[in-house]
C-alpha positions in Angstrom: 310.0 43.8 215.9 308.8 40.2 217.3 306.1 40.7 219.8 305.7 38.1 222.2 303.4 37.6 225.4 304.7 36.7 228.3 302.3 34.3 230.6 302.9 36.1 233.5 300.8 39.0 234.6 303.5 40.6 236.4 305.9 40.6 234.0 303.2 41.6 231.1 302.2 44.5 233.1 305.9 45.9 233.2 306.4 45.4 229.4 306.2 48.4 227.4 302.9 48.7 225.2 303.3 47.6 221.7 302.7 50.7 219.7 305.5 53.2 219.1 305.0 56.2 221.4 308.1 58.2 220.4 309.8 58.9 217.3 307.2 61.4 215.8 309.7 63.5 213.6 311.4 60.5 212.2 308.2 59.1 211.8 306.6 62.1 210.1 309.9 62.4 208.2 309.6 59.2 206.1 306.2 60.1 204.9 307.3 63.3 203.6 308.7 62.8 200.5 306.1 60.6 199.3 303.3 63.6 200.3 305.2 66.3 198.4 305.7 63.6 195.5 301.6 63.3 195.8 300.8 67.1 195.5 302.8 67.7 192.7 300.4 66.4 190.9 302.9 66.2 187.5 301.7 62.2 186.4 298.3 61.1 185.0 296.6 59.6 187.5 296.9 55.4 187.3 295.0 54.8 190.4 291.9 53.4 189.0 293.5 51.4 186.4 296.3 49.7 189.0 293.7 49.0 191.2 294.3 45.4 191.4 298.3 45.7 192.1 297.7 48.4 195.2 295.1 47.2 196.8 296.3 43.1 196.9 299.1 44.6 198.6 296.1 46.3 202.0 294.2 43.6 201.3 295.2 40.8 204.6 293.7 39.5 207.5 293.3 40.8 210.4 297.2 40.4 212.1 297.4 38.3 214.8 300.9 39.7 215.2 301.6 42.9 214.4 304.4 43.9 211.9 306.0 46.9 213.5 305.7 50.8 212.8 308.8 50.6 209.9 306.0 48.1 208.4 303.4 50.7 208.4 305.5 53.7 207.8 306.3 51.8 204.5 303.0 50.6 203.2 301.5 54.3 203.7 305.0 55.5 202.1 304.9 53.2 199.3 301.3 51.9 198.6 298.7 54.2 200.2 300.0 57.7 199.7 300.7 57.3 195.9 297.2 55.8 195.5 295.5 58.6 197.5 292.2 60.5 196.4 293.3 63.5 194.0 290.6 65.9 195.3 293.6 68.9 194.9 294.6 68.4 191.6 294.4 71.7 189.4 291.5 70.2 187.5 289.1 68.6 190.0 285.9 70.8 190.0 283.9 67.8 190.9 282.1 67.7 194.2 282.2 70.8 196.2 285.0 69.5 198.6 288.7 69.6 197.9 292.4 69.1 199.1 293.4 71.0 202.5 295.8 73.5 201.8 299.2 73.2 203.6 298.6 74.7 206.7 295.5 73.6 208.2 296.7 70.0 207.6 300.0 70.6 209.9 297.4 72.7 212.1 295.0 68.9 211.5 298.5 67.0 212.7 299.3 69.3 215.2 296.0 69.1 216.9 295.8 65.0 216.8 299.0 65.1 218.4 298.6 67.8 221.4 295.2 69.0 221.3 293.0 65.4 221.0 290.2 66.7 222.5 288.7 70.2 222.6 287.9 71.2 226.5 289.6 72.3 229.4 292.2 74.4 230.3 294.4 74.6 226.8 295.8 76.5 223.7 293.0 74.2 221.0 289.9 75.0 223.5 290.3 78.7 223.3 291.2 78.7 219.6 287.8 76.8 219.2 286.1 79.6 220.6 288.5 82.5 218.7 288.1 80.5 215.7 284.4 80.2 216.0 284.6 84.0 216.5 286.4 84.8 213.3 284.5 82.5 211.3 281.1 84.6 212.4 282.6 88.0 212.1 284.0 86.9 208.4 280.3 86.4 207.3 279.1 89.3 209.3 277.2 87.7 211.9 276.2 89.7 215.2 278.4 88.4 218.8 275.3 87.2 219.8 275.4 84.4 217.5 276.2 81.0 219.3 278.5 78.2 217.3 279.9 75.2 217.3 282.2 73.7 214.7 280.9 69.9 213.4 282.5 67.5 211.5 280.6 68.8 208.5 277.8 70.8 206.8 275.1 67.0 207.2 275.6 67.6 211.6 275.5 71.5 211.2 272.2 71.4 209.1 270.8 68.6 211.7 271.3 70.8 214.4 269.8 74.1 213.1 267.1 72.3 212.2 267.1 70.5 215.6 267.0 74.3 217.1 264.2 74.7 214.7 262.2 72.6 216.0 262.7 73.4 219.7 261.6 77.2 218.5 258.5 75.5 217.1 257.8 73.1 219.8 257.8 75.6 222.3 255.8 78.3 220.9 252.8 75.3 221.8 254.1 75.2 225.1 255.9 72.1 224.4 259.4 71.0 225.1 260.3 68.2 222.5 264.0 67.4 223.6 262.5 66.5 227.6 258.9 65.1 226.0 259.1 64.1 222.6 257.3 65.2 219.3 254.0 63.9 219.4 251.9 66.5 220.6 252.5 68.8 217.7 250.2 67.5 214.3 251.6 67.6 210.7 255.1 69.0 210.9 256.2 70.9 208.1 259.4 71.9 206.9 259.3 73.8 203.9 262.7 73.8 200.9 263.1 74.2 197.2 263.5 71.2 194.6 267.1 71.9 194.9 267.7 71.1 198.5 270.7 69.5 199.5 269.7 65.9 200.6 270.8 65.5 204.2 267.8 67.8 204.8 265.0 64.8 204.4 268.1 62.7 206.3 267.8 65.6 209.3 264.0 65.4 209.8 264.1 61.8 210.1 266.6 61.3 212.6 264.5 64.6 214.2 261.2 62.3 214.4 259.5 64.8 211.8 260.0 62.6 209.2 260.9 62.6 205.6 257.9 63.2 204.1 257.6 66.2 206.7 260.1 68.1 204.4 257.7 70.0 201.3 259.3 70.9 198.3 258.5 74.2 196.8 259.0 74.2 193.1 261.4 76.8 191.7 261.6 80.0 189.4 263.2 80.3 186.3 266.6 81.3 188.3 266.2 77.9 190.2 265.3 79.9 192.9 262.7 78.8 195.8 259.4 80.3 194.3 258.4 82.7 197.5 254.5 83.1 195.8 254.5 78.9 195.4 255.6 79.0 199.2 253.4 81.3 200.4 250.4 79.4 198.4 251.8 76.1 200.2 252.3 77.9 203.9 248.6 79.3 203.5 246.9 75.7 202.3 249.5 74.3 204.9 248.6 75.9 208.0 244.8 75.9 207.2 244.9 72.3 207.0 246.1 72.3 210.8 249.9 71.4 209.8 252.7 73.3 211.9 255.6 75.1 210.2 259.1 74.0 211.6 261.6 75.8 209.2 262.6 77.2 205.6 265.4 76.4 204.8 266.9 78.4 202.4 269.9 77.4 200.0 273.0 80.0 200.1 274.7 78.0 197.2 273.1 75.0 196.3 274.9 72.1 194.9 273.4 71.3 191.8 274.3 75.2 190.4 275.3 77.3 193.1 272.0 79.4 193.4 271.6 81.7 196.3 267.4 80.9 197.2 265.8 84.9 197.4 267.3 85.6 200.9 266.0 89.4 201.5 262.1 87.7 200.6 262.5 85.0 202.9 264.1 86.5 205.2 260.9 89.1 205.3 258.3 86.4 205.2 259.9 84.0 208.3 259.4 87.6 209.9 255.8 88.2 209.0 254.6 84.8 209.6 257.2 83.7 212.7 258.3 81.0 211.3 262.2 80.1 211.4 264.1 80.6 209.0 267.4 78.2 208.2 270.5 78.9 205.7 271.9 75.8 204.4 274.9 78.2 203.4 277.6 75.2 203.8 279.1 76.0 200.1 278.2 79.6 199.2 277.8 81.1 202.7 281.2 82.8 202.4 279.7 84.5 198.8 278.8 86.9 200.6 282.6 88.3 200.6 281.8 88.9 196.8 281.0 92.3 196.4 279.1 91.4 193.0 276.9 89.2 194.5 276.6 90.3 198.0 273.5 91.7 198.0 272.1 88.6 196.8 272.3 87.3 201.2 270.0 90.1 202.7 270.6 91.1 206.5 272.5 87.7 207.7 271.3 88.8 211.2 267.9 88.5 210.6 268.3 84.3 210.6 267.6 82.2 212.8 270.2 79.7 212.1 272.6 79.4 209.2 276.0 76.5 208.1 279.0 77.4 207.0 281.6 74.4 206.2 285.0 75.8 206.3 286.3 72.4 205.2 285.0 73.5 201.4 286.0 77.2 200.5 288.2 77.5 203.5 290.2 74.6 202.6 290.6 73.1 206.0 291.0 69.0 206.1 287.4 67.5 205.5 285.4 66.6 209.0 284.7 70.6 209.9 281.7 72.1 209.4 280.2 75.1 211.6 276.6 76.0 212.6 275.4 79.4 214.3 271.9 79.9 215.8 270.9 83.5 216.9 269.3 82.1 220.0 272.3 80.3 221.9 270.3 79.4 225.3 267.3 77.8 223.1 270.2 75.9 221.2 271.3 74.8 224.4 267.6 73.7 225.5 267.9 71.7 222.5 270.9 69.6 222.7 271.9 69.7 226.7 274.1 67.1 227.7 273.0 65.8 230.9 275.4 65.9 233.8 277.7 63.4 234.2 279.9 62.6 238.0 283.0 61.8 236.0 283.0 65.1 234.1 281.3 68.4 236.2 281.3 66.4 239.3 284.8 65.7 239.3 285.8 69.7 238.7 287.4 71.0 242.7 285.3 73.6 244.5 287.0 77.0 244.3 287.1 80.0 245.6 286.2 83.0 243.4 289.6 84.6 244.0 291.5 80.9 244.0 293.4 80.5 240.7 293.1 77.3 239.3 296.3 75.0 239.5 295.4 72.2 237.1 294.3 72.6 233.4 292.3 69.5 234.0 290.4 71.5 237.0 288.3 73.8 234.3 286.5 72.9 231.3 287.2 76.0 229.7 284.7 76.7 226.8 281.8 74.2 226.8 280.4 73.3 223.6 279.0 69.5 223.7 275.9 71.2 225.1 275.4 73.2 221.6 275.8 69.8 219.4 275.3 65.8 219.0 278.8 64.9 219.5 280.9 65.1 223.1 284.2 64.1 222.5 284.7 66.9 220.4 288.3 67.1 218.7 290.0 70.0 217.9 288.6 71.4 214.8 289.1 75.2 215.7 292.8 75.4 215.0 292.3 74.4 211.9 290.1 77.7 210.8 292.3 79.7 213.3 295.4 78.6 211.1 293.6 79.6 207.7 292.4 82.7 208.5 295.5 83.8 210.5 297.6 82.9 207.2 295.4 84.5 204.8 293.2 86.7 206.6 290.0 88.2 205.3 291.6 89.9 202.2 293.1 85.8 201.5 289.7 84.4 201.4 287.8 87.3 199.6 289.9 86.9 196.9 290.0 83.2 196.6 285.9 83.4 196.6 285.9 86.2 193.6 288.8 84.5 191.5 286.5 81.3 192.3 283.0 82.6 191.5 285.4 84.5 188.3 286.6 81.6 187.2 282.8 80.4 186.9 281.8 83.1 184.6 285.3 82.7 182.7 283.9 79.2 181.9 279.8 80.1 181.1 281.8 82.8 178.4 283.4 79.8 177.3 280.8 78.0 176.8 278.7 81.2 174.9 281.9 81.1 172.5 281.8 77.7 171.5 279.8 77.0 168.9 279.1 73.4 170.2 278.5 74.0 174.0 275.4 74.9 175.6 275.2 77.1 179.2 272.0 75.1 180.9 272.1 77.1 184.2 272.6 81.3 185.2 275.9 81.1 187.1 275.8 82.3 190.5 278.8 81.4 192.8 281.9 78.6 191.6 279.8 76.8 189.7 279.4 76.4 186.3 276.5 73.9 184.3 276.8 73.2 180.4 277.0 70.7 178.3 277.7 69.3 174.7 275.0 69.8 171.7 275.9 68.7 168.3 274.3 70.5 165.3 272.3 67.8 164.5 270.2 68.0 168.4 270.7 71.9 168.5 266.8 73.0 169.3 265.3 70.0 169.9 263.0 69.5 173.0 261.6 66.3 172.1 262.4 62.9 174.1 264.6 61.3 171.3 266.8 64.0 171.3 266.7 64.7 175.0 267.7 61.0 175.7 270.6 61.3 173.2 271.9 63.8 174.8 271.8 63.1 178.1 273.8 59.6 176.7 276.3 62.0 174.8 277.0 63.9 177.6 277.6 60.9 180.0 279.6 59.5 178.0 281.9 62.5 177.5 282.3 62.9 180.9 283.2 59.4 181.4 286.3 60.2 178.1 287.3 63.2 180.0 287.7 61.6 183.7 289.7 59.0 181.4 291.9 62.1 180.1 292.7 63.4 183.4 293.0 66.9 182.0 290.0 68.1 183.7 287.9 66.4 186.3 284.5 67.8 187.0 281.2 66.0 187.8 277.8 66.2 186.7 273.8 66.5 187.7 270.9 66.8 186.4 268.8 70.4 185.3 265.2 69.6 184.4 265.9 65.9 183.0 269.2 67.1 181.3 272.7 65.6 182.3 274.9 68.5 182.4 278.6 68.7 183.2 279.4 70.6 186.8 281.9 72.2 187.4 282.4 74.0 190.9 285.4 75.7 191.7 286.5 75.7 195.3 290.2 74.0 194.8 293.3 77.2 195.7 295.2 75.0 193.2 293.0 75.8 190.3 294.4 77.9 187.9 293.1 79.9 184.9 294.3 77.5 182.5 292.7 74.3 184.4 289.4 76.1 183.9 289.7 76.4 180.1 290.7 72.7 179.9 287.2 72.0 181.2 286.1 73.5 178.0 288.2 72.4 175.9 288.1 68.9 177.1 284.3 69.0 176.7 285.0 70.0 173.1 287.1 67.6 171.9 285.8 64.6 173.4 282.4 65.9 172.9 283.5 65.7 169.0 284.7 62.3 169.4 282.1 60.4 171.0 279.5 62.2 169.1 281.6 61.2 165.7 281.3 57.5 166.8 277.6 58.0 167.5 276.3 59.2 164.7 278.0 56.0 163.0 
C-alpha cells in the first residue's frame, strides 16, 4: 500500500499507524508452508553456495517508503526462510546449540505476541517463576535456591560470578556494588585450561580483570587438577591475593568433561571460598544415572547455569542462573527505585483485592539480573517440560550422551580413526590417522595431521551428510561432535563416522601425491 504524509498535524494524528496491527493468523499462515518446507530437512543444503542470488535480493537501502506487510510476508516466505541457519538438521553436532523443538517456538510466538514483557499481574510472570521452579527441581536443587532466566549461559555465568564477588567483597567488610572494587588487592578467580571463554569476558566487565582469571592445568581426564589448585590457592593467598570463585565446568565444550565436582565442592568448603558451576551444557547430566555421581551434592554450591536453550531445546536467548544465597544476589544486582515503576503502584489495603493487573508487579526478578525489561522466557521451559516432562528430557540426555559412546565405539572399530578424548556427556572427539602417521608424536607428523583433519572436515561440511565442528586437544585438531539436537537419529550419528572415513581416505589419497 502507498503511504503518504499528510502536512497537517491534525489530520496525521487521526491516520492510522503504518504497520499492520491485525491479521496475525493470516499473517502467520503464509509463512507456514515455507517453515514446514524448512524442517524437513529432505534437500542438501545450497545456502552457502547461492549466497550471491539470496542475499542481492535483502541487500537495499534503508526505505524511505515502506513496501507493505504482503512485501515482507513474501521476502521471509520466499528468500529468508529457505536460506535459514540449519542448526536442526539430523546431522548438525556442531556447536552445543541447536533448533527449538516445535513447542517452545509457538510457546517463543505466543509470548512475543501476549506476554512482551515478564512482570505484573499475568499468565507469563507466574510461569517465569513455575518455570524457574521446575527447572531447579529437575536438577535437584533445594527451594531455597533463587533464579532468574537470561538470555543465555555468557549473562547467567556473569551474574554468578557477579554474586561471587559480592560474597568475597563482603567477607572484608566491603560492599563492591555501592563502593567499587578497589579496596580488595589481587583478585583471583581460579578455572581449568578448558574454561569456557565468557569467563575472562565476565571478570572484565566485573572490574576484576582478565588476567584476574588463573588457569589450573588439567589431569589426564581433562579434568581441573584439585592438587595443581590447591598448590596455586596456597602460593595465591600467601602472596596477599583474594580468592573470588572456582568455577567449575559441568560439561565443558571442548569434550564435555564434568571438572571433579564432589573434590571441589569439599575444598570451596574447607577454605570458604565460592564455588561456581558453569553447568550451561552438561548441567542436566545429571539426569543420567551413569554418570550422575560424577555432580556431587548440587546443594552444596554456591551458584550454578543451566541453559535450557541447549538440551532443553527452547529457541536460543534463554539461559538460567541459581545462587543459593538469593538476598546476597539481590545485594548484588538491585535495581534502584524508579517513580515510574514502584512509585506508580496504588496504596492498598491488606484485605483490598487488586483491580488492575497493571497495579502489581507480581514476581520481581530485574533485581536478581543485568537486564530490566525482561521478556518472557519462562513459558518457554514451562512448555517443554509440561510436554515432555522429567521422564522426556532424561531420556533425550541418555540417548544423547548414548549416542556419544555409540560414536567413540565407532571410532575403536575403525581401523583408521583415532578417539583423542574419554567421552563424558554428548560429546564425542576423534579424528582421522592414516597408517603412514599412526604413532607418531613428532611435529612433522603432528602438523600433517592437524592439516588432514581440517581439511576433512571442510569435505564433509561440503557433503552435508554430517555436520560437526572441531577444536583443539593438546595441539591436535580433532573433529567434535556434540549431540544435543531431538532430531538426531541413530543413523545420523554413524554418518559422522563414516563421513570421516571416506573423506578422510580421499583427501589423504590426494595428499600423499
Amino acid at each position: 500500500m502507498e503511504q503518504h504524509h499528510s502536512s497537517s498535524p491534525h489530520t496525521l494524528c487521526q491516520e492510522p499507524d503504518f504497520a499492520s496491527i491485525d491479521g496475525l493468523a493470516i499473517a502467520v499462515g503464509a509463512l507456514l508452508p515455507a517453515l514446514e518446507q524448512f524442517c524437513k530437512f529432505d534437500q542438501p543444503e545450497r545456502t552457502a553456495i547461492e549466497r550471491a542470488l539470496w542475499s542481492a535480493r535483502l541487500e537495499e537501502p534503508l526505505p524511505q517508503a515502506g513496501s507493505g506487510s504482503q512485501a515482507v510476508l513474501a521476502r521471509l516466505r520466499d528468500v529468508v526462510i529457505p536460506n535459514g541457519l540449519r542448526a536442526g538438521d539430523p546431522g548438525f553436532s556442531g556447536w552445543v546449540a541447536t533448533q527449538p523443538t516445535t513447542i517452545p517456538a509457538v510457546a517463543h510466538l505466543a509470548a512475543a505476541i501476549s506476554g512482551p514483557l515478564c512482570v505484573a499481574v499475568q499468565a507469563y510472570n507466574l510461569l517465569e517463576n513455575l518455570a524457574m521452579r521446575w527447572l531447579r527441581d529437575l536438577v535437584g536443587l533445594p527451594a531455597n535456591y533463587q533464579g532468574i532466566f537470561t538470555s543465555g549461559g555468557s549473562v547467567a555465568n556473569l551474574i554468578g560470578l557477579g554474586a561471587a564477588r559480592q560474597y568475597a567483597f563482603e567477607r572484608h567488610g566491603i560492599d563492591p556494588a555501592q563502593y567499587g572494587i578497589s579496596a580488595l588487592p589481587h583478585p583471583r578467580m581460579y578455572a581449568s585450561t578448558q574454561v569456557h571463554h565468557v569467563m575472562y569476558r565476565a571478570a572484565a566487565v566485573l572490574g576484576l580483570g582478565r588476567r584476574a582469571v588463573v588457569t589450573i592445568p588439567t589431569d589426564d581426564a581433562l579434568r581441573l587438577d584439585i592438587a595443581k589448585l590447591k598448590e596455586r590457592l596456597e602460593t595465591d593467598c600467601a602472596e596477599g591475593c583474594t580468592p573470588i570463585a572456582i568455577v567449575a565446568s559441568a560439561g565443558t565444550i571442548n569434550t564435555g568433561t564434568i571438572d571433579p565436582l564432589p573434590e571441589l565442592i569439599q575444598l570451596c568448603q574447607e577454605k570458604d571460598i565460592w564455588l561456581h558451576v558453569d553447568g550451561a551444557y552438561g548441567l542436566l547430566g545429571i539426569l543420567d544415572s551413569d554418570i550422575s555421581h560424577l555432580y556431587g551434592d548440587l546443594s552444596r554450591c554456591d551458584s550454578l547455569v543451566v541453559d535450557p536453550h541447549k538440551w532443553l531445546a527452547t529457541s536460543m536467548g534463554c539461559g538460567a542462573i541459581y545462587v543459593r544465597d538469593g538476598k546476597l544476589l539481590e545485594r548484588a544486582f538491585t535495581l534502584e527505585p524508579a517513580v515510574y515503576i514502584e512509585e506508580s503502584l496504588p496504596i492498598y489495603t491488606d484485605d483490598a483485592p487488586i483491580t488492575s493487573q497493571f497495579d502489581d508487579l507480581g514476581y520481581v526478578f530485574h533485581n536478581f539480573g543485568v537486564e530490566h525489561s525482561l521478556p518472557s522466557r519462562g513459558v518457554e521451559v514451562w512448555a517443554v517440560l509440561k510436554e515432555i516432562g522429567v521422564e522426556g528430557v532424561k531420556a533425550r540426555v541418555c540417548r544423547h550422551n548414548w549416542y556419544a559412546r555409540y560414536l567413540a565405539d565407532l571410532v575403536g572399530d575403525a581401523p583408521n580413526l583415532e578417539l583423542v578424548a574419554p567421552v563424558t556427556l554428548s560429546t564425542c572427539c576423534f579424528r582421522y590417522v592414516p597408517d603412514a602417521l599412526r604413532g607418531r608424536k613428532d611435529a612433522e607428523a603432528m602438523e600433517l595431521l592437524n592439516r588432514l583433519n581440517r581439511t576433512i572436515l571442510g569435505r564433509i561440511h561440503e557433503r552435508g551428510q554430517a555436520i560437526p565442528s572441531a577444536t583443539l586437544i593438546d595441539g591436535a585438531f580433532v573433529i567434535r561432535a556434540c549431540f544435543i539436537n531431538p532430531r538426531t537419529t541413530l543413523t545420523s550419528v554413524e554418518a559422522h563416522a563414516r563421513e570421516v572415513e571416506l573423506c578422510g581416505a580421499e583427501v589423504w589419497a590426494t595428499m600423499e601425491k
